[in-house]
KEKE-3310 file (N, C-alpha, C; in steps of 0.2 Angstrom, whole numbers, plus 5000, padded with zeros to 4 digits):
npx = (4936:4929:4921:4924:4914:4905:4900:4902:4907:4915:4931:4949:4962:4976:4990:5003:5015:5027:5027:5037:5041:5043:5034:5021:5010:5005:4992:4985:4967:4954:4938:4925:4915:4911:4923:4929:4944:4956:4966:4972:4979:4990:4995:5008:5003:5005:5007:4998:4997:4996:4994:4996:4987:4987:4979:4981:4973:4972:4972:4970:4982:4977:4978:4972:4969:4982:4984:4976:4977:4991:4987:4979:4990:4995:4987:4984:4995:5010:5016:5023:5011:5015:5031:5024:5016:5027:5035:5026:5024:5039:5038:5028:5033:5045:5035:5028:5038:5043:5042:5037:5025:5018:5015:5006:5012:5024:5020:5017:5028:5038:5030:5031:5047:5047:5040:5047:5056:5050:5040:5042:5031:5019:5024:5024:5011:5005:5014:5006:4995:5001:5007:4997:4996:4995:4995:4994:5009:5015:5018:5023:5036:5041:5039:5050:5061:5061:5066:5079)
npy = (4909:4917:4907:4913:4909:4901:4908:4899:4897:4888:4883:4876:4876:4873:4875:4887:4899:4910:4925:4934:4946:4946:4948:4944:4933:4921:4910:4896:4889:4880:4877:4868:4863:4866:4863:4874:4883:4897:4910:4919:4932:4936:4950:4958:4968:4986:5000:5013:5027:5046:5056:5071:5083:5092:5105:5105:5098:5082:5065:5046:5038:5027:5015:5009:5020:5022:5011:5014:5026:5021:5009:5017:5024:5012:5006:4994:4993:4981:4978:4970:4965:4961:4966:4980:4977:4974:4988:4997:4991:4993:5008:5012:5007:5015:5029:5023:5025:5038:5048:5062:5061:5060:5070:5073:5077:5072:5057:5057:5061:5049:5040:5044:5043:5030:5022:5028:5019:5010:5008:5019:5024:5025:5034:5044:5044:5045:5056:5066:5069:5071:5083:5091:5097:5114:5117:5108:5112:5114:5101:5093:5101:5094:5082:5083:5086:5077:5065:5066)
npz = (5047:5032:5018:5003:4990:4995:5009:5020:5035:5041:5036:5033:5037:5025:5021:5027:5027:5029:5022:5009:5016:5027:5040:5037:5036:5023:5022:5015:5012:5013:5011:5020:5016:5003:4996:4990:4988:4994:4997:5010:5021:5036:5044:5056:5067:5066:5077:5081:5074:5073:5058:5054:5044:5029:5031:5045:5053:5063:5063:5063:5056:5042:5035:5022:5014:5010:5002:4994:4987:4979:4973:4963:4956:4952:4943:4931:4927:4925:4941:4954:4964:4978:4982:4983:4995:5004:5001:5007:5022:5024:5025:5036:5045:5049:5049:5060:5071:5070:5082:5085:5076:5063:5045:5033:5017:5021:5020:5006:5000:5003:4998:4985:4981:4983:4974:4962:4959:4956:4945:4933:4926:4934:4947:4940:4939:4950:4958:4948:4954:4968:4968:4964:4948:4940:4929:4912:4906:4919:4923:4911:4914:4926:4924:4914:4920:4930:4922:4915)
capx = (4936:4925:4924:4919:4912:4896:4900:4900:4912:4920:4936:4953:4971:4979:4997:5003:5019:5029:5026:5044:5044:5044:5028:5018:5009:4999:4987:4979:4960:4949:4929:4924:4907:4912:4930:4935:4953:4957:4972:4971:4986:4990:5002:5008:4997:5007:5007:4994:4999:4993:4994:4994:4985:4990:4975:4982:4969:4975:4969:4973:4983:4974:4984:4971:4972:4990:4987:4971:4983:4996:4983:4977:4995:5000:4983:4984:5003:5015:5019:5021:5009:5021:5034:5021:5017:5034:5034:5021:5027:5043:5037:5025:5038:5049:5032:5027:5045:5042:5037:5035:5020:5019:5013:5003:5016:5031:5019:5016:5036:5039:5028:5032:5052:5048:5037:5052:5063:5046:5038:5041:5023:5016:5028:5020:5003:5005:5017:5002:4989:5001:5010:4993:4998:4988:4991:5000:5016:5022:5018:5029:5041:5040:5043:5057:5066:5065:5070:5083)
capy = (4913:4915:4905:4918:4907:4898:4910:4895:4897:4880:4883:4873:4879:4867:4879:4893:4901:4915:4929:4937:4952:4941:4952:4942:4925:4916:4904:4891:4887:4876:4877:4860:4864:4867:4861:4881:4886:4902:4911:4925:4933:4939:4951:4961:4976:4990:5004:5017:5035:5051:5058:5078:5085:5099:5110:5103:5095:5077:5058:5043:5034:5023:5011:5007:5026:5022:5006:5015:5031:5019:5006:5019:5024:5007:5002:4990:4990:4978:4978:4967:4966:4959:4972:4985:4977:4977:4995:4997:4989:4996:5016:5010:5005:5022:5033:5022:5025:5045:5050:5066:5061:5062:5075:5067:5079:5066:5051:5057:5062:5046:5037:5045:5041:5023:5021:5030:5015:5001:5010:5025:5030:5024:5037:5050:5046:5047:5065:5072:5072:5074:5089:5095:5102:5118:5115:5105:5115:5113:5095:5094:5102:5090:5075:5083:5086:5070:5059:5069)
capz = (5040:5029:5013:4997:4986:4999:5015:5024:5040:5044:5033:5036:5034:5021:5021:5030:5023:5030:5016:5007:5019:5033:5043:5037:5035:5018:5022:5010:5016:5010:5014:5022:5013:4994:4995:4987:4991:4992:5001:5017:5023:5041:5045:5060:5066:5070:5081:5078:5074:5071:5055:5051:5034:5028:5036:5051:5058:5067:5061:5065:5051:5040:5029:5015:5011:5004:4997:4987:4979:4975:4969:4958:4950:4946:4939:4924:4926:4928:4947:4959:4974:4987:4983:4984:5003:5006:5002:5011:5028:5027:5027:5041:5051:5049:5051:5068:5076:5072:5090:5084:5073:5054:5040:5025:5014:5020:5017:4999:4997:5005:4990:4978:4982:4984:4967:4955:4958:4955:4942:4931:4924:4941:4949:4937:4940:4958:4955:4946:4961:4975:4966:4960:4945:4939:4921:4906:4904:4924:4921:4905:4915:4932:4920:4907:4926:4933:4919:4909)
cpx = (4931:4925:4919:4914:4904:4898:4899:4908:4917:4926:4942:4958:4974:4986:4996:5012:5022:5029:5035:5045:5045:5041:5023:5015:5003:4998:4984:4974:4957:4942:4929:4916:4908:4918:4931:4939:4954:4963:4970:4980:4987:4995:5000:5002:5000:5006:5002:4997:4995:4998:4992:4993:4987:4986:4976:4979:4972:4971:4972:4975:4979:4978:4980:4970:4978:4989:4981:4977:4987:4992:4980:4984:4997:4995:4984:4992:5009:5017:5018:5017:5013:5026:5032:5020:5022:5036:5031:5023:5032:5042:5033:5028:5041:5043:5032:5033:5046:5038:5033:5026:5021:5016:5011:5007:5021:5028:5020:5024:5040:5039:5033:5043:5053:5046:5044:5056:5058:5045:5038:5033:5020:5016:5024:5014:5003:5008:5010:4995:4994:5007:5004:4994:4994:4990:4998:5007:5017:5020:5022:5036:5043:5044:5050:5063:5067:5066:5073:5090)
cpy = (4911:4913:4910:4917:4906:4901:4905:4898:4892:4880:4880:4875:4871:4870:4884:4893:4908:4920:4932:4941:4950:4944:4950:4936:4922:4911:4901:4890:4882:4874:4869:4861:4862:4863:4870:4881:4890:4904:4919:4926:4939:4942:4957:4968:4980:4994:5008:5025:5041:5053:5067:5081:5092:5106:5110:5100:5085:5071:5053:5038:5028:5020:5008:5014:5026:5015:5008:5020:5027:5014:5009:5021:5017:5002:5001:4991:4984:4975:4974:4968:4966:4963:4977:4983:4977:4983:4998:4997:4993:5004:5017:5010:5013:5026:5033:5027:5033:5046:5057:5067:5062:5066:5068:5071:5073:5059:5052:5058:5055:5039:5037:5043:5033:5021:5022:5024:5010:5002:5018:5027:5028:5030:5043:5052:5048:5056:5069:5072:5073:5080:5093:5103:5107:5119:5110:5105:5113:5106:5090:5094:5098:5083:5075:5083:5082:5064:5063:5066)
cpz = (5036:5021:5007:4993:4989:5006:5020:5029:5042:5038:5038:5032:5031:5022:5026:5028:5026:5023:5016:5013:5027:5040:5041:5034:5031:5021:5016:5016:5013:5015:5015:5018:5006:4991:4990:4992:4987:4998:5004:5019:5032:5041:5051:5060:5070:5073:5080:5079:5070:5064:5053:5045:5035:5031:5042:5056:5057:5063:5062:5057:5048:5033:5024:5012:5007:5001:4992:4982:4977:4973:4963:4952:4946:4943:4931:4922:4928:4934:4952:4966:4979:4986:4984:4992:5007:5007:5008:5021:5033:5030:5033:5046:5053:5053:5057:5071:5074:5079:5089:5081:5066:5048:5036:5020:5013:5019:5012:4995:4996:5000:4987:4977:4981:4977:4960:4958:4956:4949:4939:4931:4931:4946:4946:4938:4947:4962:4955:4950:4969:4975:4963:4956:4942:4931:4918:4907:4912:4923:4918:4910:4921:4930:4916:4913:4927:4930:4913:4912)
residu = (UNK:UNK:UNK:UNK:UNK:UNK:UNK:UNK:UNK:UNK:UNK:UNK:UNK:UNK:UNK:UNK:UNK:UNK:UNK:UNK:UNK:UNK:UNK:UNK:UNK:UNK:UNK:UNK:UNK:UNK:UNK:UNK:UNK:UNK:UNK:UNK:UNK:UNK:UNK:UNK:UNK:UNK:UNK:UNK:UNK:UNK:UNK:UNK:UNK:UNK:UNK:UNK:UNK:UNK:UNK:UNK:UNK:UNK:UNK:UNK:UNK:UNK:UNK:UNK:UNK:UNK:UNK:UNK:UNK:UNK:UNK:UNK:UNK:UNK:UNK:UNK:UNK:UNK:UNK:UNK:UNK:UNK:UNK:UNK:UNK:UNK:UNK:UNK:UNK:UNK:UNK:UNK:UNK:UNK:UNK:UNK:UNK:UNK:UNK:UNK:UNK:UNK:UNK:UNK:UNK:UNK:UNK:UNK:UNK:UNK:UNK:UNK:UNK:UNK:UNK:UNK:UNK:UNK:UNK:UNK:UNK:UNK:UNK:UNK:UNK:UNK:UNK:UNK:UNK:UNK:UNK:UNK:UNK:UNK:UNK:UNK:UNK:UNK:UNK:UNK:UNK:UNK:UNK:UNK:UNK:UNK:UNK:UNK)
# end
């Protein structure tokens, strides 16, 4: 592994910790060079699946694509990362274990289901790009809905 600070390579595991979701494994490191300690985390690599967009053309899922849109709702909020890879994890798991294959509509349904119980306005911001609202007023009305 490589150390951030002096890219030197020769780093030494000081810890290792099974992570809350229990899929995956914190490491401490420490550069034999600098002495910096900084923390890496391992976790399972599931199964690969296709993924179908709404034009219908095929992809193979890629899982920093969901950790960027939800990285953007719940920017400068509150929220816990390790519940967010939790999240994360679990929907992963359900998607793989579709044999059928999976739509990006039921990822984004799938979000936006798991957000409204972590974060409301996070939940909102993520709403207003994967309901692309075409003006203000259904917007208004999107939100007066789901918290009345």
């Amino acid at each position: 592994m490589r150390c951030p600070k002096c890219k030197n390579l020769d780093t030494k595991v000081i810890d290792s910790r099974i992570a809350e979701d229990g899929k995956s494994i914190r490491r401490r490191r420490e550069c034999e060079k600098c002495g910096a300690r900084f923390t890496t985390f391992e976790r399972m690599e599931f199964i690969n699946f296709f993924v179908t967009k709404t034009s219908g053309e095929q992809e193979m899922y890629d899982r920093s694509k969901v950790q960027q849109s939800i990285g953007k709702s719940i920017y400068k909020r509150n929220v816990d990362m390790q519940q967010i890879e939790f999240i994360i994890n679990e929907l992963e798991s359900e998607w793989a274990a579709n044999k059928k294959g999976i739509t990006s509509k039921r990822i984004g349904k799938d979000i936006l289901r798991r957000l409204k119980d972590v974060d409301q306005v996070a939940y909102v911001r993520f709403a207003s790009i994967y309901h692309n609202f075409d003006d203000v007023d259904h917007f208004a009305e999107f939100i007066k809905s789901e918290f009345e």
